[in-house]
C-alpha positions as CSV (number, residue, x, y, z in Angstrom):
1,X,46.2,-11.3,-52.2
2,X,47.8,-12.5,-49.5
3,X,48.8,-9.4,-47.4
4,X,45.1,-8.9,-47.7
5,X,44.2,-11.9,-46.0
6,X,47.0,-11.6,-43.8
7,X,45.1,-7.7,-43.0
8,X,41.7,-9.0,-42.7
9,X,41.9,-10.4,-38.5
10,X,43.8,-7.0,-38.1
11,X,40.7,-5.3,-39.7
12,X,38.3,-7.4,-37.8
13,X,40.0,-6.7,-34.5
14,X,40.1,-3.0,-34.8
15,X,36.0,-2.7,-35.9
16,X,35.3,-4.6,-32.9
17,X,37.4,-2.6,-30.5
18,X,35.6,0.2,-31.9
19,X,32.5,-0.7,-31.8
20,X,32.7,-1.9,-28.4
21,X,34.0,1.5,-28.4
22,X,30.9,3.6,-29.5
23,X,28.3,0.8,-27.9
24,X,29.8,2.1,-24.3
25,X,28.9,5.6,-25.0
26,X,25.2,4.9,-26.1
27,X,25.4,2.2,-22.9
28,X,26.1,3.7,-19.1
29,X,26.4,0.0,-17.3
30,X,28.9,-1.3,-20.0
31,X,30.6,2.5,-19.6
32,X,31.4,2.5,-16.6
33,X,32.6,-1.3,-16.5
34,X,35.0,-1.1,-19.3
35,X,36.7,2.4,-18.8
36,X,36.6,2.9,-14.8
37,X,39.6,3.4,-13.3
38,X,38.8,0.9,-10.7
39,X,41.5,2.4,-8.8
40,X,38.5,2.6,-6.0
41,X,37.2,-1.2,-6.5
42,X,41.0,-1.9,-5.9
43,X,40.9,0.0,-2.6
44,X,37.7,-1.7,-1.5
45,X,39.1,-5.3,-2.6
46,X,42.3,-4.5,-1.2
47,X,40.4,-3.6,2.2
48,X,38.6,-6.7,2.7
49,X,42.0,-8.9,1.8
50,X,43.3,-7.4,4.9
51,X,40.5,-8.0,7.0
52,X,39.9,-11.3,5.9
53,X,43.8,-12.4,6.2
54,X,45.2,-10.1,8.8
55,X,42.7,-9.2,10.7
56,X,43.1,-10.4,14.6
57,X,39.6,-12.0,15.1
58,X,37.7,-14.1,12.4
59,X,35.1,-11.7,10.5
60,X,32.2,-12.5,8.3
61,X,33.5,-10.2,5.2
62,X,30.5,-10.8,3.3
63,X,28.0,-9.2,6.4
64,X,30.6,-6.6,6.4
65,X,30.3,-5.4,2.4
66,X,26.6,-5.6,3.3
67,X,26.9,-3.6,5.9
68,X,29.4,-1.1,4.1
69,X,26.9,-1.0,0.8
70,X,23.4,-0.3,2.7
71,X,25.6,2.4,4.3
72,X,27.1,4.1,1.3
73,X,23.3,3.7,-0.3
74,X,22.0,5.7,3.2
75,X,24.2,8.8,2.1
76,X,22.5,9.3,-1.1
77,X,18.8,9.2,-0.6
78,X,16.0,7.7,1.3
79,X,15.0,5.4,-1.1
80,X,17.8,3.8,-2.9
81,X,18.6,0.9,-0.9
82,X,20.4,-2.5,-0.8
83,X,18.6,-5.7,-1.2
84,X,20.6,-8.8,-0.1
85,X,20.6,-11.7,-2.0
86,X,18.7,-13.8,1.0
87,X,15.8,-11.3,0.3
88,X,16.0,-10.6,-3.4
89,X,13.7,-13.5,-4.3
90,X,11.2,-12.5,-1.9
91,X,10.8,-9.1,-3.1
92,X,11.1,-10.1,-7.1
93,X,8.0,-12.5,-6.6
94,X,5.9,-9.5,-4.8
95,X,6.8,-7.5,-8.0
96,X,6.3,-10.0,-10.4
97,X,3.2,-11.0,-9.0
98,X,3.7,-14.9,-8.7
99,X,5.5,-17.2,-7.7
100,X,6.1,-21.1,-7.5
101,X,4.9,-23.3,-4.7
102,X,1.6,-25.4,-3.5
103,X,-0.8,-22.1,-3.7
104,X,-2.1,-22.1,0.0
105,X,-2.1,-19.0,2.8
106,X,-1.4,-20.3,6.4
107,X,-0.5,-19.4,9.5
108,X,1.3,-21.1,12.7
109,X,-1.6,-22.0,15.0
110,X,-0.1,-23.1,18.2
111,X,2.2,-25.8,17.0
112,X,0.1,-26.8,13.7
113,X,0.6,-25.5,10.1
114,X,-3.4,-24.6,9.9
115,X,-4.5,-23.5,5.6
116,X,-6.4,-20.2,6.1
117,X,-7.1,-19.5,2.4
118,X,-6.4,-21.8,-1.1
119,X,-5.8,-19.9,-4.0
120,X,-8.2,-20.4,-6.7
121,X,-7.1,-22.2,-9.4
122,X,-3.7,-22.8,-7.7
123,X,-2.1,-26.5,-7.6
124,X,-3.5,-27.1,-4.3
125,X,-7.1,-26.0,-4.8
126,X,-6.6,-28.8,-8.0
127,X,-5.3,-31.8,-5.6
128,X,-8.0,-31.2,-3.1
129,X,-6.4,-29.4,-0.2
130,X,-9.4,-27.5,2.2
131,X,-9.0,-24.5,4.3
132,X,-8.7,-25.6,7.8
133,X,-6.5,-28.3,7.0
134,X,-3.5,-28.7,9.0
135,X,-0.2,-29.6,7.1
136,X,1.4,-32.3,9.5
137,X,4.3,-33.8,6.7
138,X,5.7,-32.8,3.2
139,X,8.0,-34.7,1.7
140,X,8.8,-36.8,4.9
141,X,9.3,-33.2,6.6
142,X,7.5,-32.6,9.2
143,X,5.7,-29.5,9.9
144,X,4.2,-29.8,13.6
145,X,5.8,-29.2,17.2
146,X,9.6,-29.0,17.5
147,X,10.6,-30.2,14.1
148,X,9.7,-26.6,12.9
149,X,11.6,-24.7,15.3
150,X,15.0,-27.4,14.8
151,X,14.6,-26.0,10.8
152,X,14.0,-22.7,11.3
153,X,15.9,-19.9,9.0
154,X,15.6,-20.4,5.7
155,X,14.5,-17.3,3.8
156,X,12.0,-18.7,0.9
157,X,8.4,-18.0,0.6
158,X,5.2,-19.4,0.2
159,X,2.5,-16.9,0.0
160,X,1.0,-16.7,3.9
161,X,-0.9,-14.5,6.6
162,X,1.8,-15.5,9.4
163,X,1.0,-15.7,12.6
164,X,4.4,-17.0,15.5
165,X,7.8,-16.6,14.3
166,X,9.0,-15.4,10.7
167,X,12.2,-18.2,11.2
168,X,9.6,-20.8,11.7
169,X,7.2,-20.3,8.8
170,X,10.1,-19.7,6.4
171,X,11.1,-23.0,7.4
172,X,7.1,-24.6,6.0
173,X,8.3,-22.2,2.6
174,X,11.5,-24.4,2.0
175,X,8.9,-27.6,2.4
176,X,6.4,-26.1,0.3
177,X,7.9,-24.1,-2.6
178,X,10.2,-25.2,-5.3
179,X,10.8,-25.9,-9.4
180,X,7.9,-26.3,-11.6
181,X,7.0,-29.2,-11.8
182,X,7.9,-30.5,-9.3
183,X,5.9,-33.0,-6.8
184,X,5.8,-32.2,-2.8
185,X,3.7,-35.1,-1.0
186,X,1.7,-33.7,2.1
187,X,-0.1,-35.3,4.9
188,X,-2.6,-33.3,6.4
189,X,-5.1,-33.8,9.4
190,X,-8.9,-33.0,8.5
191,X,-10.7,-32.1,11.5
192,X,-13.9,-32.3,10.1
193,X,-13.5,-35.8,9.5
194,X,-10.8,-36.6,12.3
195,X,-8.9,-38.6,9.6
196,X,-5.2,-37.9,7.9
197,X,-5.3,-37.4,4.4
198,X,-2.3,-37.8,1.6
199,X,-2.3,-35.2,-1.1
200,X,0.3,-35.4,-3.6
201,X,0.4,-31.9,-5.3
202,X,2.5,-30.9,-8.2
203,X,4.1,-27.8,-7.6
204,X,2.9,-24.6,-10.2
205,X,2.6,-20.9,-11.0
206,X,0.7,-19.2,-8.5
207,X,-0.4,-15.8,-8.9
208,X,0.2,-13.0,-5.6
209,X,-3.0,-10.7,-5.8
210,X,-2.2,-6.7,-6.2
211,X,-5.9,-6.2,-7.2
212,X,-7.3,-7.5,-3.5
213,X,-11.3,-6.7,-4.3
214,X,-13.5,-4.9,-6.6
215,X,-17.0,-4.8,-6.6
216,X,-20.4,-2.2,-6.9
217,X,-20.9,-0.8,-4.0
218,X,-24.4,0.6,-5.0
219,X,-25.8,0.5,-8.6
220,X,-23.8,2.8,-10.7
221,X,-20.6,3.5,-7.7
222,X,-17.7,0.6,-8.2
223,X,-15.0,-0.2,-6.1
224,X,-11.5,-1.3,-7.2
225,X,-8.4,-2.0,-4.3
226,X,-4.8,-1.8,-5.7
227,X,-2.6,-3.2,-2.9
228,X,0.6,-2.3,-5.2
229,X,1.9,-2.1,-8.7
230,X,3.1,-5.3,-9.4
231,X,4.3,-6.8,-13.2
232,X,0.4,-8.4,-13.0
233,X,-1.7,-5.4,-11.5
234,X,-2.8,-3.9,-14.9
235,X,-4.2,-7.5,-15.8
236,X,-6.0,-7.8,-12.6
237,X,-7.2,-3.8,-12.5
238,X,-9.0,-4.1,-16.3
239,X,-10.7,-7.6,-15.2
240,X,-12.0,-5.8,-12.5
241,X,-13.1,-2.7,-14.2
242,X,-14.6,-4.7,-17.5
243,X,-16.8,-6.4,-14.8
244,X,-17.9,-3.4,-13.3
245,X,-19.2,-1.4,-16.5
246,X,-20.7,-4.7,-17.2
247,X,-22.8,-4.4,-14.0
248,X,-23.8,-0.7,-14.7
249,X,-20.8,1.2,-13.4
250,X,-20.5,4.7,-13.6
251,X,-18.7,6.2,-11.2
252,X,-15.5,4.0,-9.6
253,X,-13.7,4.6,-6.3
254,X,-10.3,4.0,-6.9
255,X,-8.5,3.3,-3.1
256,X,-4.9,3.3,-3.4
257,X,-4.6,3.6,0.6
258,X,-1.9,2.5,2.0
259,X,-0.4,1.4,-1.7
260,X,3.7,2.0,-1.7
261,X,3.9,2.0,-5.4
262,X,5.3,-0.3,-7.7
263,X,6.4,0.0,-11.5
264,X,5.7,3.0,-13.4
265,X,4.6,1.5,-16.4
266,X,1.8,-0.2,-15.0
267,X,0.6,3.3,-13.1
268,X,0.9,4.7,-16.8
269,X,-1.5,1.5,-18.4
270,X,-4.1,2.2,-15.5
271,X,-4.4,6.0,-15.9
272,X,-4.4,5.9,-19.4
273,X,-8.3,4.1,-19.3
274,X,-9.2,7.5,-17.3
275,X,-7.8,10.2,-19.5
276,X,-8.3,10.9,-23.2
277,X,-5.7,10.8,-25.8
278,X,-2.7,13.0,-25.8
279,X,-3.2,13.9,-22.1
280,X,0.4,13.9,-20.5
281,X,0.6,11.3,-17.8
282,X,3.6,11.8,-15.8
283,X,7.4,12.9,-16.9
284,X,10.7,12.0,-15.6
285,X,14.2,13.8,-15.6
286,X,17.7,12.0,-15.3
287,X,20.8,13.9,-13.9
288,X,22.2,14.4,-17.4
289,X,18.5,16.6,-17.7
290,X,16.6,13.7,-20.0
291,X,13.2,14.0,-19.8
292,X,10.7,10.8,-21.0
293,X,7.3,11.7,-21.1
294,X,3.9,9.3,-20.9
295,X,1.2,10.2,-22.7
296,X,-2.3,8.7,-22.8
297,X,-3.9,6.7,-26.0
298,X,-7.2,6.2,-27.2
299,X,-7.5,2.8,-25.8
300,X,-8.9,3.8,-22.2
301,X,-12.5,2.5,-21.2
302,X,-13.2,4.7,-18.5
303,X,-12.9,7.8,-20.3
304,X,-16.0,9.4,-19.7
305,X,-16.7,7.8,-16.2
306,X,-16.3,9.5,-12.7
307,X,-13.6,8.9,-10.6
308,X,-12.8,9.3,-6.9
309,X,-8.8,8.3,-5.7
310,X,-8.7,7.2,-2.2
311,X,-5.4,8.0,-0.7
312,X,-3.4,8.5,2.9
313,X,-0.3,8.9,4.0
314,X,0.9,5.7,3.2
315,X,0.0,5.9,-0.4
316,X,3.8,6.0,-2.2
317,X,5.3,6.3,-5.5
318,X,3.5,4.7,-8.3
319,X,0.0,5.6,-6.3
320,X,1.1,9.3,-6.4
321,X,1.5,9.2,-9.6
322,X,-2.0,8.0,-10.5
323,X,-3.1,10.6,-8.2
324,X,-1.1,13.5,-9.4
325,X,-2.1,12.4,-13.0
326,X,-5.7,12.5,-12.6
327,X,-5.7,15.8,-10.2
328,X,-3.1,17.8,-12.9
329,X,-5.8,16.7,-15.5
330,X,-9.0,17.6,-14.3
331,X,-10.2,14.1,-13.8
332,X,-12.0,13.0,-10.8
333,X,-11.6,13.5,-7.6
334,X,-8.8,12.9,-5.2
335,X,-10.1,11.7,-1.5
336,X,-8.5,11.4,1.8
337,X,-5.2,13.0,3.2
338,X,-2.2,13.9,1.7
339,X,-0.1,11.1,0.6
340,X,3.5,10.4,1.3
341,X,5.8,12.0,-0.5
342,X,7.9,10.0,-2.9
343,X,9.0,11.3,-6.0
344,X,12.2,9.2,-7.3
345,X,12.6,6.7,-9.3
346,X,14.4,3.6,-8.9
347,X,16.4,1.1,-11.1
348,X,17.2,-2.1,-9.9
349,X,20.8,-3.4,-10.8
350,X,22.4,-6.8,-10.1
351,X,25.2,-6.9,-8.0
352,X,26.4,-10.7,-9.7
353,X,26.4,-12.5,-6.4
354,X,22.3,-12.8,-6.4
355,X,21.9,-9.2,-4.3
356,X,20.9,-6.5,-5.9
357,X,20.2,-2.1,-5.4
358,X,18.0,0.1,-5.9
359,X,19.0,3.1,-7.1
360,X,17.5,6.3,-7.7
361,X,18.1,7.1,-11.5
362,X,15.8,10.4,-11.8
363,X,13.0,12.2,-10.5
364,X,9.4,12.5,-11.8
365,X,7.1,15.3,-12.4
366,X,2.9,15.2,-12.5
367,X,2.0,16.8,-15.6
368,X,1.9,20.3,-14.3
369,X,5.9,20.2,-13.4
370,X,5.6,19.3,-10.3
371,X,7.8,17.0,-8.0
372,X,6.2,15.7,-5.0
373,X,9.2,14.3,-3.4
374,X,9.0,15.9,0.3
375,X,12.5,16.9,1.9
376,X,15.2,14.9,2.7
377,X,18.8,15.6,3.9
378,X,21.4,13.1,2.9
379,X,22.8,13.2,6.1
380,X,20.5,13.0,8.2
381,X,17.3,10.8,7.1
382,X,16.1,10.3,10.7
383,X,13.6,13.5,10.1
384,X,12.5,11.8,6.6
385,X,11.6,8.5,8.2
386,X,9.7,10.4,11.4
387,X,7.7,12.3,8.9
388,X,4.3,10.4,10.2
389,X,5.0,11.4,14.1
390,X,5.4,15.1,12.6
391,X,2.2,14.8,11.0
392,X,0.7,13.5,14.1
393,X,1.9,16.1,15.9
394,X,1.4,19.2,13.4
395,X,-2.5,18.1,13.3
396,X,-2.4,17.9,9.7
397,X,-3.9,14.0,9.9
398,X,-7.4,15.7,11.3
399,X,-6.9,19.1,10.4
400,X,-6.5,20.2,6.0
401,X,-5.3,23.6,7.5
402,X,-2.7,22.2,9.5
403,X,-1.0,21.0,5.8
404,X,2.2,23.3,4.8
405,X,2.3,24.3,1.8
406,X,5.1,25.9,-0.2
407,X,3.8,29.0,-2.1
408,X,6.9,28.9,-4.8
409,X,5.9,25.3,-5.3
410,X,2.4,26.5,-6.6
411,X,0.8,25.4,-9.8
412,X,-2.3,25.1,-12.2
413,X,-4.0,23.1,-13.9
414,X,-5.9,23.8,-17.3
415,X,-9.2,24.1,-15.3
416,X,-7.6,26.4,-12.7
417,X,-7.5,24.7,-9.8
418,X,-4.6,25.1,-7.2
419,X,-1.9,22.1,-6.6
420,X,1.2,22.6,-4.6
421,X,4.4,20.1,-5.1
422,X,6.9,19.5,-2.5
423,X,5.7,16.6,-0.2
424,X,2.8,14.4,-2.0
425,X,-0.2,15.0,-3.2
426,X,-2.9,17.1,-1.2
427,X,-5.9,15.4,-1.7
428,X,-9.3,18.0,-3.4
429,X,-11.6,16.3,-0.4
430,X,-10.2,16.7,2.7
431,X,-10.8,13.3,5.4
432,X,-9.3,13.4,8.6
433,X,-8.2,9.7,9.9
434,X,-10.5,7.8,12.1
435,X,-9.2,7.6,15.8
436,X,-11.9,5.0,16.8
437,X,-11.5,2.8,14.1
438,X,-7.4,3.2,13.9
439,X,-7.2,2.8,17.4
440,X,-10.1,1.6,19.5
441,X,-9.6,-2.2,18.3
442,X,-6.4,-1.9,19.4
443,X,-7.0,-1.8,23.0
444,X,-8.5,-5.3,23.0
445,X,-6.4,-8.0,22.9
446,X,-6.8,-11.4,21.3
447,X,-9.3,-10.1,17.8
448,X,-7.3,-12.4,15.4
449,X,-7.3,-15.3,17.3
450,X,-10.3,-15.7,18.6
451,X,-11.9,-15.3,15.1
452,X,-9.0,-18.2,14.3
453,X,-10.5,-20.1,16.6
454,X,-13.7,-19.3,16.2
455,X,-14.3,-20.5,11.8
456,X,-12.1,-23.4,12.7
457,X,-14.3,-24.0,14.9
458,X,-17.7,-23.6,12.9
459,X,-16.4,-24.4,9.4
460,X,-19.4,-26.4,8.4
461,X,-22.0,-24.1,10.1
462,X,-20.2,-21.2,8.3
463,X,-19.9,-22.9,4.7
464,X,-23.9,-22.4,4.2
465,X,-23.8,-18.4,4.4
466,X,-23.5,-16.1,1.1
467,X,-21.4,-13.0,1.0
468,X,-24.5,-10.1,1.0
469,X,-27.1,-12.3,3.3
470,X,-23.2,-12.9,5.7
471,X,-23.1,-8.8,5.6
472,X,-26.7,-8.1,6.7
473,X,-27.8,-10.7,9.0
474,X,-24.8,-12.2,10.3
475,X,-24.8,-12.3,14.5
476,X,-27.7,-9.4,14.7
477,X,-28.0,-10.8,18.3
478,X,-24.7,-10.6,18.9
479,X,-23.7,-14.2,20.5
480,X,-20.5,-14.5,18.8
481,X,-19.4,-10.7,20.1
482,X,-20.9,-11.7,23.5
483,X,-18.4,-14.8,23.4
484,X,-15.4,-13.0,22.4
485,X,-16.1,-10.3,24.7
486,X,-16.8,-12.8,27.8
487,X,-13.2,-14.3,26.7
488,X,-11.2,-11.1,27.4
489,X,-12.5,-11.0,31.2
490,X,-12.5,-7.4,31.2
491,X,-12.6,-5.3,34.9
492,X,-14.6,-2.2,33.0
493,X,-17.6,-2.2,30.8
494,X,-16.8,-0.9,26.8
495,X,-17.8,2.0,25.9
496,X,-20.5,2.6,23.7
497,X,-18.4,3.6,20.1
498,X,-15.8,0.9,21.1
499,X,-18.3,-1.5,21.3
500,X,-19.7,-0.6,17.6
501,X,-16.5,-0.8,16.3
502,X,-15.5,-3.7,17.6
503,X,-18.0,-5.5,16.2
504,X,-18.2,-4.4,13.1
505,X,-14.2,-5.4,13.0
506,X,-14.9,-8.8,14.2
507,X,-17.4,-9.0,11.4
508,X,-15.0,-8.3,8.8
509,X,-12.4,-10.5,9.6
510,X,-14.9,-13.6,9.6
511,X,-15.6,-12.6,6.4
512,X,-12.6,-12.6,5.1
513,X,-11.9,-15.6,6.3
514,X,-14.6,-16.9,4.7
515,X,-14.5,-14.2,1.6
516,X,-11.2,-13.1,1.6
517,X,-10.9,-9.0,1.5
518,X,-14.6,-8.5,-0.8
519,X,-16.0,-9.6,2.6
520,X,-13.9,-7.7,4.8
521,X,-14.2,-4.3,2.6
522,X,-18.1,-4.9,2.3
523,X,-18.6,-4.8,6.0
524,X,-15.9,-2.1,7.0
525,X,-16.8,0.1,4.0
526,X,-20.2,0.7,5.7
527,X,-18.5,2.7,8.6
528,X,-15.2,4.0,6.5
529,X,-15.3,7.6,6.8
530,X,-13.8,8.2,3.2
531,X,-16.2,5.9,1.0
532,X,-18.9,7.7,3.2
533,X,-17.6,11.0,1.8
534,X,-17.7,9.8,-1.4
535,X,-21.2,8.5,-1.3
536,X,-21.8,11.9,-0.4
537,X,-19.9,14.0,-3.2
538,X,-22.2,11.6,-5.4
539,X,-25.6,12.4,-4.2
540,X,-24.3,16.2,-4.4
541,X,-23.6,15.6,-7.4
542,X,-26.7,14.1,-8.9
């Protein structure tokens, strides 16, 4: 009995080890931690000893690993990257879709903290902040002039459209954010009433929009914009879509331009309302040749409705996957130009100090088989990242014809229709970008501001109009253009289409200062070449 006992920590100790043991092989991360031979972390530690110690001059060791990491990650692939610890939180609360602070945009008007938007329902909307209001103090810090510059540098965030230096709003983010909970007191100056006001505001969850506007652009044609797939964006998308059956929906453009992707999973919830059970979303294959499929449900509410996807050459990743799973499928309609060309997926893994990477763990396939991950070379990545000057130049950005296409990378889907991996997705509906309205606004200077100026000045005046009597009546005799025009002291007259477009530009960004994007999109959609091809391909189509 008591060589048993005397056995048992002996027994215990061995069933542990094993199964410690067999947990490593069914786990890579604790693999390759417990039976590396770290003989290279050795070298690497070894390295930075000397330099720290024995090194002639004094060096930053830390900026050096940085520096050494982001260019070991450089050697494998364009898109697994390094993400220091200074910008990690940043990027998480983009992805997560919120984060914790006061719930106000701004930006740096001159030497004033000026409130451009206050998020609905956020902490700051509660205590009674206004847009327009210019945040002077918080918390005895004080936000105007010289102070700002003298704290410059920190790297937190409070949601904003920024306008001066990045150093100098960061340093408002350190007054405004912080723990739940928590209380930040701010004096702000009211120009409407020419009075200082003290707002105590208890700091809360606020949620970052991915799901910037939806709403019917005609009686039965709905509009949803997905700025990127964030932890939140399927939450915001079906909110948006409920609303618009509600209203009679029937057909629903989908714009995804300019949308760099986001997590896969929430690109799998939103196709699966378009496609009917069983239909294979997207797949995915690992080095060790594991594939993990996606398949639709029943649950999707959009099943029998028409769809159109908006995309360009910025549209990235997750966004390609929605398009590549609808186009493989049969379903809708894919609009625009052919998108960018990313087709690797990335895991993010803590580094321990606060930094993470992002590295590429496998590839993924539409449901036809194909990968739309364009060309790179791993040792040279300056050809991948010029890839939009090449399509300038090749035409392909006016021109469908001017679009290479790989023969040996052709496919079918069940319907029959021609797709072609190897460099994103070419759209079904060819449009070729707008010069005048990419451009043309861009030889003016001084848009932004003056409309700044221009609601800060006329807050009260503005306050009275309503978004659809805003988008048909607003300046039809054109005093406000006149003014801003007058303001730019120009030597030659506009020409007639610069003129147009200029207008309808500073139209939009009035209203979306007074709207936020609904507004802008309502005014800008009425010249936008793509939802003009789609309001074509539905009266064909009827």
């Amino acid at each position: 009995m008591t060589r048993r006992k005397a056995r048992i920590p002996i027994f215990i100790g061995l069933s542990i080890a094993i199964g410690v043991l067999i947990g490593s092989t069914f786990n890579y991360k604790n693999k390759s931690v417990l039976f590396s031979t770290n003989t290279n972390e050795a070298k690497i530690k070894r390295l930075i000893n000397y330099i720290q110690y024995d090194y002639v001059d004094e060096v930053d060791t830390d900026s050096l690993l940085d520096d050494a990491i982001t260019n070991m990650l450089v050697k494998l692939d364009p898109h697994s990257v390094y993400i220091p610890k200074e910008e990690l939180q940043r990027v998480t609360e983009s992805m997560q879709g919120k984060f914790v602070g006061i719930g106000v945009s701004f930006l740096m008007h001159e030497d004033s903290v000026v409130v451009t938007s206050v998020i609905k329902g956020g902490p700051s909307e509660k205590a009674g902040v206004l847009k327009g209001d210019r945040i002077i103090v918080a918390n005895k810090d004080t936000l105007f002039g010289e102070s700002i510059e003298n704290r410059a540098g920190i790297q937190e965030n409070e949601i904003g459209t920024l306008l001066g230096d990045r150093k100098i709003s960061d340093a408002v983010m350190k007054s405004l954010k912080g723990e739940p909970e928590t209380s930040v007191d701010i004096l702000v100056y009211r120009r409407s009433t020419d009075k200082t006001v003290q707002i105590p505001i208890a700091r809360g969850e606020v949620s970052i929009k991915s799901v910037s506007s939806y709403y019917m652009i005609n009686n039965t044609l709905g509009y949803i914009n997905i700025g990127r797939f964030a932890r939140t964006t399927y939450d915001e998308f079906k909110v948006g879509l409920d609303e618009l059956i509600s209203e009679g929906m029937n057909s629903l453009v989908l714009d995804l331009r300019g949308n760099p992707g986001g997590f896969m999973d929430i690109a799998n919830s939103i196709i699966d309302e378009f496609l009917e059970d069983g239909k294979l979303i997207v797949f995915t294959k690992n080095k060790n040749g594991d594939v993990d499929r996606s398949f639709a449900t029943n649950y999707g509410d959009f099943e029998d409705g028409k769809v159109y996807v908006l995309i360009d050459q910025n549209s990235a990743s997750a966004s390609e996957i929605v398009a590549g799973a609808l186009q493989d499928n049969d379903k809708g309609t894919i609009v625009g130009r052919r998108s960018f060309g990313k087709g690797l997926v990335q895991q993010e893994m803590d580094l321990g100090d606060g930094s993470a990477v992002r590295l590429t763990t496998s590839r993924y396939y539409t449901p036809t088989g194909r990968s739309i991950q364009k060309p790179y070379s791993k040792n040279d990545t300056k050809k991948y990242n010029n890839d939009y000057i090449e399509r300038i130049h090749n035409g392909e950005l006016i021109n469908k014809d001017s679009i290479k296409v790989d023969d040996h990378l052709k496919y079918t889907t069940p319907k029959g229709k021609t797709v072609y991996g190897g460099g994103g997705i070419i759209p079904d509906v060819f449009v070729p970008i707008d010069t005048l309205n990419t451009y043309s606004n861009r030889l003016y200077g001084g848009l932004n501001d003056f409309v700044f100026k221009y609601v800060d000045n006329h807050r009260e005046k503005l306050s009275v109009w309503k978004l659809d009597d805003f988008v048909e009546n607003f300046d039809k005799e054109d005093v406000v253009f006149n003014q801003y025009i007058n303001q730019l002291d120009l030597n030659t007259p506009i020409f007639p289409k610069n003129s147009e477009n200029l207008k309808l530009y500073l139209k939009a960004i009035i209203a979306r200062n007074l709207f936020e994007e609904t507004g802008y999109f309502k005014i800008t959609h009425k010249k936008d070449p793509m939802i003009l091809k789609v309001l074509e391909l539905e009266a064909d189509s009827q």
